[in-house]
C-alpha positions in Angstrom: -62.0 74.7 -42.5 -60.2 71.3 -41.9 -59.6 69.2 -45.2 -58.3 65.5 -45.0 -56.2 62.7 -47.2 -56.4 59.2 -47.3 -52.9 57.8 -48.0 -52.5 54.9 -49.7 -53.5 55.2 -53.1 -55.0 58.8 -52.7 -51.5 60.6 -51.8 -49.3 57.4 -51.3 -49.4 56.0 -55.0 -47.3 53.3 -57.5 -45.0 55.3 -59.7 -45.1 52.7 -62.4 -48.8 53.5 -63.0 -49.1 57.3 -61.3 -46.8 60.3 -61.8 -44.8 61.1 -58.7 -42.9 63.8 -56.8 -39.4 63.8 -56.7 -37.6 61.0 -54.6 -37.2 62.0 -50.7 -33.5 63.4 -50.3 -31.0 62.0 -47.4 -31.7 60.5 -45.0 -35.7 60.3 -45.6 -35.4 58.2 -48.2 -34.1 55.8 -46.7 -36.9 55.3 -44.3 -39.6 56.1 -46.3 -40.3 54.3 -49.4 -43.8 55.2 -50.5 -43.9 57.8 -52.8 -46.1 60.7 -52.9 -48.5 61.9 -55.9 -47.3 64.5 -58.2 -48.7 67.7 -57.3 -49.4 66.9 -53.7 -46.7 69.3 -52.1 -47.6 71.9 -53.7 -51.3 71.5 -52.9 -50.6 70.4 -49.3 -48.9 73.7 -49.0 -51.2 76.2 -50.6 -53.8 74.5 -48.2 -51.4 75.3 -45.0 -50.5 78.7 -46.8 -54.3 79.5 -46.9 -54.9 78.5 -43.3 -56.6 75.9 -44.2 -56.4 73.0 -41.1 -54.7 69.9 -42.8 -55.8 66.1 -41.3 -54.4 62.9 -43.1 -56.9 60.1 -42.1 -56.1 56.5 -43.1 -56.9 53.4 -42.5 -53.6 52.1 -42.2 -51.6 51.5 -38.9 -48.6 54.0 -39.9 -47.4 55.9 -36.6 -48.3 59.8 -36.7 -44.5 60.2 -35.8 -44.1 58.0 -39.1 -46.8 60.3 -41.0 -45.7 63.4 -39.6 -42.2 62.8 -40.4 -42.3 62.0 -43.8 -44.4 64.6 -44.8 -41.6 67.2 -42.8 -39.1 65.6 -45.5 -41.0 67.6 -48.2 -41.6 70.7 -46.0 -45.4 70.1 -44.9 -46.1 70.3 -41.4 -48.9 68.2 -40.0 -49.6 68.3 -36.7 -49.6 65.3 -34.8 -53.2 65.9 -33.3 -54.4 65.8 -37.6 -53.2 62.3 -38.0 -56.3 60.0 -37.8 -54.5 56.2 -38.2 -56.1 52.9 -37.9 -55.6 52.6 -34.4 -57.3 55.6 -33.4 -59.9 55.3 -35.8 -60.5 52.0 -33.6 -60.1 54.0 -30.4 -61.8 57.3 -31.0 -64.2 56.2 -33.7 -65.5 52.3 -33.5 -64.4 52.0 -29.3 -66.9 49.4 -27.9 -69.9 49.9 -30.3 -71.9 46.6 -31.5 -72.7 48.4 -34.7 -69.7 48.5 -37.7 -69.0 52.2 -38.4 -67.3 53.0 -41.6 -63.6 53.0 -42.3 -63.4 56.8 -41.5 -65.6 59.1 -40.4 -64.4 62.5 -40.6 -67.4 64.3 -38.8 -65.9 62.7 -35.5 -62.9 65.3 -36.4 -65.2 68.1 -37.4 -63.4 67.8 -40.8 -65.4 69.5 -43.8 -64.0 67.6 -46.8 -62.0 63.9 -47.0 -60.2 63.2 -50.0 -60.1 59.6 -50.7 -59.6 57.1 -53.6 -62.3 54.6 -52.5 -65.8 54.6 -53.4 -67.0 52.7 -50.5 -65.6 55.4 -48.3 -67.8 58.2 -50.8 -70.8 55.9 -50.7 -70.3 56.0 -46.7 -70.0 59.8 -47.1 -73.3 59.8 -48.6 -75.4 57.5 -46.2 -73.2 59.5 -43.1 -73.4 62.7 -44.0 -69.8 63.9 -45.0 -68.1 65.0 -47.8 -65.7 63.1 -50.0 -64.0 64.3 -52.8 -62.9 61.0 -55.2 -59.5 60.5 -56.6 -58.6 58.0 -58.9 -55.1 57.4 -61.0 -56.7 58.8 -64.3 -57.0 62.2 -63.4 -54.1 64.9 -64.7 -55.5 68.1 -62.6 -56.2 66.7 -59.6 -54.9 69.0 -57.5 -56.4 72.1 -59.3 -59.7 70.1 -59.4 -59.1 69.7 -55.5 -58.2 73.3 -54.7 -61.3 74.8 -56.9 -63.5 72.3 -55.1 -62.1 73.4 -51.5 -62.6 77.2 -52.2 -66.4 76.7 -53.5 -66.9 74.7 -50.3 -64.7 77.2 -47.9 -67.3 80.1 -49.2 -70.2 77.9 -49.0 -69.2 77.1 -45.2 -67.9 80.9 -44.0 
């Protein structure tokens, strides 16, 4: 099973208006100043623990060395081949077609759920036939809602 995260605004979020993990420690913080939702580590990790195969998939043009690194500063390994930036989106996904493709497309990546905080990118999982599961700054038990969604799916898919 392969899960992915948007970033900005799904796990990348404003800690005057979402709760957040703890601060980076030395010398991460330094170089990285988003900061991350509260409750993602330990949801990233209990994915990884459970063998699950963990993507981020933005839209934004952050390098997967930048990605991969910051996550390493909390202890989450993401491999550099699950790191689906703007660039490659524009690569891999839109290349030379005519037609506009959405702003990801996570069946490219065989990935079975995409966690996301935008509706257009739910209302393009609809018309493309993948599965988004909607965040949005309101919602206390994300993660657990996130987890208990994955493991119906996971059985539903095995």
């Amino acid at each position: 099973m392969r899960i992915s995260f948007d970033l900005d605004d799904t796990l990348f979020v404003n800690k005057d208006i979402v709760k957040v993990e703890k601060e980076l420690g030395f010398p991460y913080k330094y170089f990285y100043q988003e900061r991350l939702r509260y409750g993602a580590i330990d949801l990233l990790k209990k994915i990884i623990e459970n063998n699950i195969d963990l993507w981020i998939y933005t839209t934004s043009f952050r390098s997967s060395a930048y990605i991969k690194n910051y996550f390493k500063g909390y202890g989450i390994k993401i491999k550099s081949k699950n790191i689906v930036n703007g660039d490659r989106h524009m690569k891999e996904v839109q290349g030379n077609r005519n037609e506009i493709l959405p702003s990801k497309y996570p069946v490219k990546y065989k990935i079975d759920l995409h966690i996301d905080d935008d509706i257009s990118v739910k209302q393009n999982g609809d018309i493309y036939g993948f599965k988004v599961f909607l965040i949005n700054d309101n919602m206390t038990n994300w993660a657990d809602e996130i987890w208990e969604y994955i493991i119906k799916l996971h059985y539903r898919v095995s």
